[in-house]
N, C-alpha and C positions, 0 to 999 in steps of 0.2 A: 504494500500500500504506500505511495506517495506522500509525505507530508509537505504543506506550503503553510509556511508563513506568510503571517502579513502582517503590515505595522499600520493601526487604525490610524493613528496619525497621518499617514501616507494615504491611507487610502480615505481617509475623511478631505485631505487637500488637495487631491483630483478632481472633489464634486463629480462625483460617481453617479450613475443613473440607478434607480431601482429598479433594475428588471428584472432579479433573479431573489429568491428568500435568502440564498447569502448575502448576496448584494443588503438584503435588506437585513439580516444580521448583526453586518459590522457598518450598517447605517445605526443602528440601536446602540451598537457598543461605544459606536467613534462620537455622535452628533449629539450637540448640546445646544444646536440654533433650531427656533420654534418651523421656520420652512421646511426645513429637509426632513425634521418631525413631522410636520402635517402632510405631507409627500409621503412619508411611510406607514402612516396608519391609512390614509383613503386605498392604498394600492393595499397593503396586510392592514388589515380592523383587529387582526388578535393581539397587535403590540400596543393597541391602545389601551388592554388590560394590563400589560406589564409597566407601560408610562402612567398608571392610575398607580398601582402599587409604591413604584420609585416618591411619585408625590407624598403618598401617605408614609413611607419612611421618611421621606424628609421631614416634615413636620410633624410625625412621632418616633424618634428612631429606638424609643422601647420597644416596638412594635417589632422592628428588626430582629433587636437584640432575643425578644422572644421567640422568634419564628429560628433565629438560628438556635435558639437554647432546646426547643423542639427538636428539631433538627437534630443537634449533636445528643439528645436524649437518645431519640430513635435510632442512631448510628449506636452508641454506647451499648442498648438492648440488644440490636441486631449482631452486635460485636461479641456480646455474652454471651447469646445463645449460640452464636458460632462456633463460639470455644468450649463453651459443655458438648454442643453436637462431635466437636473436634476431640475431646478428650473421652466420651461415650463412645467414642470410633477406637481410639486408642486403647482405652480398656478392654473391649471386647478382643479389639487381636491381641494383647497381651492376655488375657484367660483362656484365647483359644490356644494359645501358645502353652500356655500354663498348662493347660488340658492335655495337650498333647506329650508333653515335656513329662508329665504326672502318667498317661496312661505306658509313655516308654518306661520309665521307671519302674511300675508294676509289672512289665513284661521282664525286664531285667530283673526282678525279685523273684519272678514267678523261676525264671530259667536258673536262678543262684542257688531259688529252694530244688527247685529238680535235680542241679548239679550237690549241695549235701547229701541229699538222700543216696544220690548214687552213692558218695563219698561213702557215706557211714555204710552201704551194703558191701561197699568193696573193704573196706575198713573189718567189717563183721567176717568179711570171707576169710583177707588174710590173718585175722587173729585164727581163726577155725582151719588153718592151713598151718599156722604157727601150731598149733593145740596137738595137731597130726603129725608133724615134722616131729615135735619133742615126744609123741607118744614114740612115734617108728625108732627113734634115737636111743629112745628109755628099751624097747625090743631088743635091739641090735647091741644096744650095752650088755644086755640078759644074757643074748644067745652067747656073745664073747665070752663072758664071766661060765659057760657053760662048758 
């Protein structure tokens, strides 16, 4: 996308036609003489709501001050709720994480407890293989001494 600038100054010291909503625009942004004002509401009638407003802050600019205190209220809220939405996002994939992290873990306990059981069977085997060894031993002493 193209960006252009323009310097209202410049373009206010042209005396610029209004024939386009831009044109009419930065006739709004740039002009501060009542002609070139009444040349852009007859051709756009919706900037004559925006030049009603400008009025009325002028001569209450509490009125301003309120509309932007609104304003930055409802940015503030929307900013809050963003950030619980943003951390209730975080949360959940941290617990699904957790979750998954907790169900490896039980798989791992489950295969540690499979692997003692072995242990202790093969454990039970060589004691019962040791018990044999020194019976055959205790024999074989016998028959010697015989």
């Amino acid at each position: 996308m193209l960006t252009t600038y323009i310097s209202l100054d410049t373009f206010h010291s042209m005396g610029q036609n209004i024939s386009t909503e831009l044109d009419a625009w930065l006739t709004f942004f740039s002009c501060t003489d009542a002609e070139p004002i009444v040349r852009l509401v007859q051709k756009y009638p919706k900037f004559l709501e925006y030049y009603k407003d400008l009025a009325v802050f002028r001569t209450k600019p509490k009125e301003l001050i309120y509309m932007f205190s609104e304003a930055l209220e409802i940015l503030d809220r929307n900013t809050a709720n963003y950030m619980i939405d943003e951390m209730a996002q975080e949360m959940k994939s941290v617990k699904e994480q957790l979750d998954s992290a907790k169900s490896e873990l039980d798989s791992t306990k489950s295969e540690l407890d499979s692997a003692r059981k072995d242990s202790a069977a093969k454990d039970h085997l060589i004691s019962s293989k040791d018990e044999e060894i020194a019976e055959l031993r205790s024999q074989i002493e016998a028959l010697k001494h015989k």
